[in-house]
NUFIFI-136229 format. One line per field, with one value per residue (C-alpha): residue number from 0; y, x, z. Coordinates in steps of 0.5 Angstrom, whole numbers. Example, Ala and Ser with C-alpha at 12.3 -4.5 7.8 and 13.67 -1.06 7.14 Angstrom:
% residues 2
resi = 0; 1
y = -9; -2
x = 25; 27
z = 16; 14
This chain:
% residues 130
resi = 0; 1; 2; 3; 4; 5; 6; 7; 8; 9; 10; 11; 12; 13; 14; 15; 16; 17; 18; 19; 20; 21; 22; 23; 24; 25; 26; 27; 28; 29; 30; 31; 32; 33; 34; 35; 36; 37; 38; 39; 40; 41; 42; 43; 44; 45; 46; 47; 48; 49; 50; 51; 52; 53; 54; 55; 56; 57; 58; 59; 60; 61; 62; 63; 64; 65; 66; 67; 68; 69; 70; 71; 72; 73; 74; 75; 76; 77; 78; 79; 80; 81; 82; 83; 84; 85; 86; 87; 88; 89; 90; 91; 92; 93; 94; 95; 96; 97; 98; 99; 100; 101; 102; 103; 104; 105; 106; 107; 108; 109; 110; 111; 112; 113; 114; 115; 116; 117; 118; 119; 120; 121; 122; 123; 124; 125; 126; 127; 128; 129
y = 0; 7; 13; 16; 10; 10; 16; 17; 10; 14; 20; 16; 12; 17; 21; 15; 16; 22; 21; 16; 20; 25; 22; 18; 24; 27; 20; 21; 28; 27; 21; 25; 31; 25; 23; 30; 31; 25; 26; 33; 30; 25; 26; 26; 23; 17; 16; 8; 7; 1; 1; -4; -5; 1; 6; 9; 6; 12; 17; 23; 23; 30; 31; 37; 44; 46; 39; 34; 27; 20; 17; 10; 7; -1; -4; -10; -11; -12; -9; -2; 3; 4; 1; 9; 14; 22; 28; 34; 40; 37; 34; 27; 21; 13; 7; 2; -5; -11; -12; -7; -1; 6; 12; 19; 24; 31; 38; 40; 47; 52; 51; 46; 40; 35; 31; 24; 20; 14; 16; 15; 21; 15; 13; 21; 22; 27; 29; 35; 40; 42
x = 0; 2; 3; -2; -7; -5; -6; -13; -13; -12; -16; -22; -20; -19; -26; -29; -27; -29; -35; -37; -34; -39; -44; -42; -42; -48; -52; -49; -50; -58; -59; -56; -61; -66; -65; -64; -71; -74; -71; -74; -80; -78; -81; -73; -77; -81; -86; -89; -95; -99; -108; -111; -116; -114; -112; -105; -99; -95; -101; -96; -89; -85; -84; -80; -84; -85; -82; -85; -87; -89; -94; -95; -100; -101; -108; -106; -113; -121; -124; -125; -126; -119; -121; -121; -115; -118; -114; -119; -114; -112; -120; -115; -120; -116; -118; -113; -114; -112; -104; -102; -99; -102; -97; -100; -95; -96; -92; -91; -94; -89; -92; -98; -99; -103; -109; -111; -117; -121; -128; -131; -126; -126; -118; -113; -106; -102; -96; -93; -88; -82
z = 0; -1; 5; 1; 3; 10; 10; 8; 13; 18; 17; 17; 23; 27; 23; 26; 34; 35; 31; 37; 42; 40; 39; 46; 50; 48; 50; 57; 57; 55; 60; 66; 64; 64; 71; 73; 72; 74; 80; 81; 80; 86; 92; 97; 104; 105; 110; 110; 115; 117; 117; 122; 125; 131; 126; 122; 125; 127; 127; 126; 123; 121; 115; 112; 112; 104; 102; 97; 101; 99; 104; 103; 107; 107; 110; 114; 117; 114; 120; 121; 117; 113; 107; 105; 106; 105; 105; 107; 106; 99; 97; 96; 97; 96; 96; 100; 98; 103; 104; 98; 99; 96; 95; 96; 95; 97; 99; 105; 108; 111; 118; 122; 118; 113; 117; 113; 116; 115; 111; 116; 120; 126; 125; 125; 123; 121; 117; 122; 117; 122
């Protein structure tokens, strides 16, 4: 082969790379922007409360004021009045079925708190901004 063959070889070698090296680097960058949003949308405290037939299990948890929280609640029980979650401040009404879990996410107040009740308002709990 002559120089100018591995020249033009080489060229396109190296064309190539820095192709796929942009091209890599663009994918990286898209895929961390995408995670950034996601996690912006994801709420950074967790909370998890049991429904029995006595009530919530805790009745109140902190939970940082102005933040984002996700309730999960799980009934564990088919006595009483928890098969119903409401959310009075937030006009949020849902269903808890037996043993499966169902989040709830809210933003939490400044100050004060965010009251949850059965739909009957027998069982009380509350999430307290601090």
């Amino acid at each position: 082969m002559k120089t100018g063959t591995y020249s033009k070889l080489l060229a396109q070698v190296v064309g190539l790379t820095i192709a796929l090296l942009v091209l890599g680097g663009i994918t990286f960058f898209r895929i961390r922007q995408k995670r950034a949003e996601l996690d912006q949308h994801k709420p950074a405290h967790e909370y998890f409360i049991q429904v029995d037939d006595h009530g919530y299990h805790p009745e109140w948890v902190d939970a940082p004021a102005g933040e984002r929280v996700r309730l999960t609640f799980t009934r564990t029980a088919d006595d009483g009045c928890g098969q119903q979650l409401f959310f009075p401040s937030e006009h949020l009404r849902r269903d808890l079925p037996f043993n499966e879990p169902v989040s709830v996410e809210i933003t939490m107040p400044s100050s004060g708190g965010v009251v949850f009740t059965c739909s009957m308002e027998m069982y009380k709990g509350q999430v307290i901004a601090k």
